[in-house]
N, C-alpha and C positions, 0 to 999 in steps of 0.2 A: 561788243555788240555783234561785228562780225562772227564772232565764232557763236552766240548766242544761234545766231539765223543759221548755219552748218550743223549745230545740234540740233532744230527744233527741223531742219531740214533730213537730216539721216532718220529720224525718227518718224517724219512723214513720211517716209520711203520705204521703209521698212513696214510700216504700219498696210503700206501698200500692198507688196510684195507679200505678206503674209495674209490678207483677205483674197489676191488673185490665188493662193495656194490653196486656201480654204475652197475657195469657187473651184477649182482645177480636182480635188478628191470629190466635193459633193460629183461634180459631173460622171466622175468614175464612179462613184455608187452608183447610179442612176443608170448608167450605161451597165454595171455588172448585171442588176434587177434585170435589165431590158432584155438582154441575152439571153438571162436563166429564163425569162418567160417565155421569149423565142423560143428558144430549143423547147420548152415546154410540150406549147401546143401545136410542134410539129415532130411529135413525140421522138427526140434527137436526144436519146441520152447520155451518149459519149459526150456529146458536145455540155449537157446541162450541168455535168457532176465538173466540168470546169469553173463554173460560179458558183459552186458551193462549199460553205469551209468543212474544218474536221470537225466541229462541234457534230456536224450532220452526221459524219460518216460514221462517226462513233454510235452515233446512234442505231444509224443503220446496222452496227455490224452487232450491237447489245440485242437489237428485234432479232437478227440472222439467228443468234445465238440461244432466245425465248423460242423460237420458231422452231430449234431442234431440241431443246431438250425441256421445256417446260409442259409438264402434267398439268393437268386440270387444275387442282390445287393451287399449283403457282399462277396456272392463270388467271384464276378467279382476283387473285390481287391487284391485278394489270389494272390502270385509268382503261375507258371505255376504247380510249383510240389507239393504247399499246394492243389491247386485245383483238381490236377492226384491224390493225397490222398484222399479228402474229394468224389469226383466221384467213386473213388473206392470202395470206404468201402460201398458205400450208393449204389452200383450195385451189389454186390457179397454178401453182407451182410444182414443178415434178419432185420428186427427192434427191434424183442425182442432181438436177440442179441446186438447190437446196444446203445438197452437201458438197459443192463445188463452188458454192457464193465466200464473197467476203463482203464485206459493208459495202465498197463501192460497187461491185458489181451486182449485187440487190437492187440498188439503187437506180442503176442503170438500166437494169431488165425491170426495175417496177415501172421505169419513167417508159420505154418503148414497149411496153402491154399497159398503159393507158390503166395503172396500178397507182399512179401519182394525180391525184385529180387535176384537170384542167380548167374548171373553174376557180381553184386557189389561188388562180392570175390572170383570166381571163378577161374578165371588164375590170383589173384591178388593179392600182399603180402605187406608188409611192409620191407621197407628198414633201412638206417641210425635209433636209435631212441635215442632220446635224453630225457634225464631224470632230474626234477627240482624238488625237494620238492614230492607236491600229484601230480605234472604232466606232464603228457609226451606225445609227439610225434613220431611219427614213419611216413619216408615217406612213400607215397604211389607208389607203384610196380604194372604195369600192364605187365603181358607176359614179364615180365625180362625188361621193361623198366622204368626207375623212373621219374614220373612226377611231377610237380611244387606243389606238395601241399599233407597236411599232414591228417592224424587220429590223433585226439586229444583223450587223454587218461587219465582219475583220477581214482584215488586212493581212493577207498570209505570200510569202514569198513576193510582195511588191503589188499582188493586186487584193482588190476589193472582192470577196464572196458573202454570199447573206447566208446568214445563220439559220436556215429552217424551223430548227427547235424552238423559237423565238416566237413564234406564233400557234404551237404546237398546245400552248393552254389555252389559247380562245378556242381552237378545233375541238378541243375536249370538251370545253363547254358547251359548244356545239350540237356536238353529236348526242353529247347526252340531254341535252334539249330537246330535240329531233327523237332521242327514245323515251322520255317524257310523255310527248304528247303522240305518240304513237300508241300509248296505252300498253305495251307490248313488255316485257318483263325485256331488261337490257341485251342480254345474249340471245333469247331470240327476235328482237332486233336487228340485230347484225347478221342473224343467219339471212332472216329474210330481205335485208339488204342484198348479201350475197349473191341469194336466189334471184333478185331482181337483173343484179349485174352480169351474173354469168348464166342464168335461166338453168339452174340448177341450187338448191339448196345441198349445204356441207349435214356429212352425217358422223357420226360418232368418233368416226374419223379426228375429226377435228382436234379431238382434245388430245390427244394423243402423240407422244413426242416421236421425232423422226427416229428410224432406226435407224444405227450407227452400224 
């Protein structure tokens, strides 16, 4: 009997000890998201590419990469928001910069020229977040309401960073929604975004891969 009540005792305890662990990583999600949003919207991007993993950077450095050597041709392939990337960078951006980036510092020069938008966190938070091994989810929370899809989150070197890419096909849906009802054939769309942004529209320029 006694040893009954020490087994069913270690396994309450345990049962403990591993929901305060669960509770102790959700909290580090939560606190990672909080950070990257911070540095966000006071456009701090040394600080921001700290909360972010490599899923991102990779990404970053494959646009770096579309940015200098993709033709028209290849552009035309692009989803709407690799394309609002690769137009971007190659409008607002020098060449020597360009060709002195690598993923992260893309990333970092997009986040401090206000090239990362700050509405993607700005009235925006993470809800529920669920935690598995190196990875986690947290819904996504706009203005206090929770929509259908998540911030993916791993666990690299002992801390928590959010996956960007992870929300990267609702944006796509997005945008190409937004060029939808703009009536506006998609690419000039995005110029006149452009033009909006930086009160200049891109010219032919654009299509055209960096010289090496």
């Amino acid at each position: 009997m006694k040893r009954t009540i020490r087994i069913y005792g270690l396994i309450v305890l345990l049962t403990v000890q591993m929901a305060c662990g669960q509770k102790s990583e959700e909290i580090q999600v939560r606190k990672s998201f909080d950070n990257y949003k911070s540095a966000i919207l006071n456009d701090k991007g040394d600080e921001a590419i700290k909360y972010v993993d490599n899923r991102t950077i990779k990404y970053y450095n494959d646009i770096l990469e579309l940015t200098k050597t993709a033709d028209s041709s290849k552009i035309e392939t692009l989803s709407i928001l690799d394309k609002l990337m690769v137009f971007t960078i190659r409008h607002r951006t020098s060449t020597e910069d360009i060709l002195n980036f690598n993923g992260k510092s893309l990333l970092v020069y997009a986040i401090k020229n206000g090239m990362v938008g700050k509405n993607s966190v700005a009235n925006n938070s993470i809800g529920e977040v669920t935690v598995e091994n190196d990875f986690a989810k947290g819904q996504f929370v706009s203005n206090g309401q929770k929509a259908p899809f998540f911030f993916h989150f791993y666990k690299e070197d002992g801390l928590w960073k959010v996956d960007l890419t992870s929300v990267f096909p609702v944006s796509t849906m997005a945008f190409r929604k937004m060029a939808d009802e703009s009536g506006q054939e998609q690419n000039e769309f995005l110029f006149s975004l452009l033009g909006i942004v930086t009160g200049r529209r891109p010219g032919a320029e654009i299509w055209k891969p960096i010289n090496l």
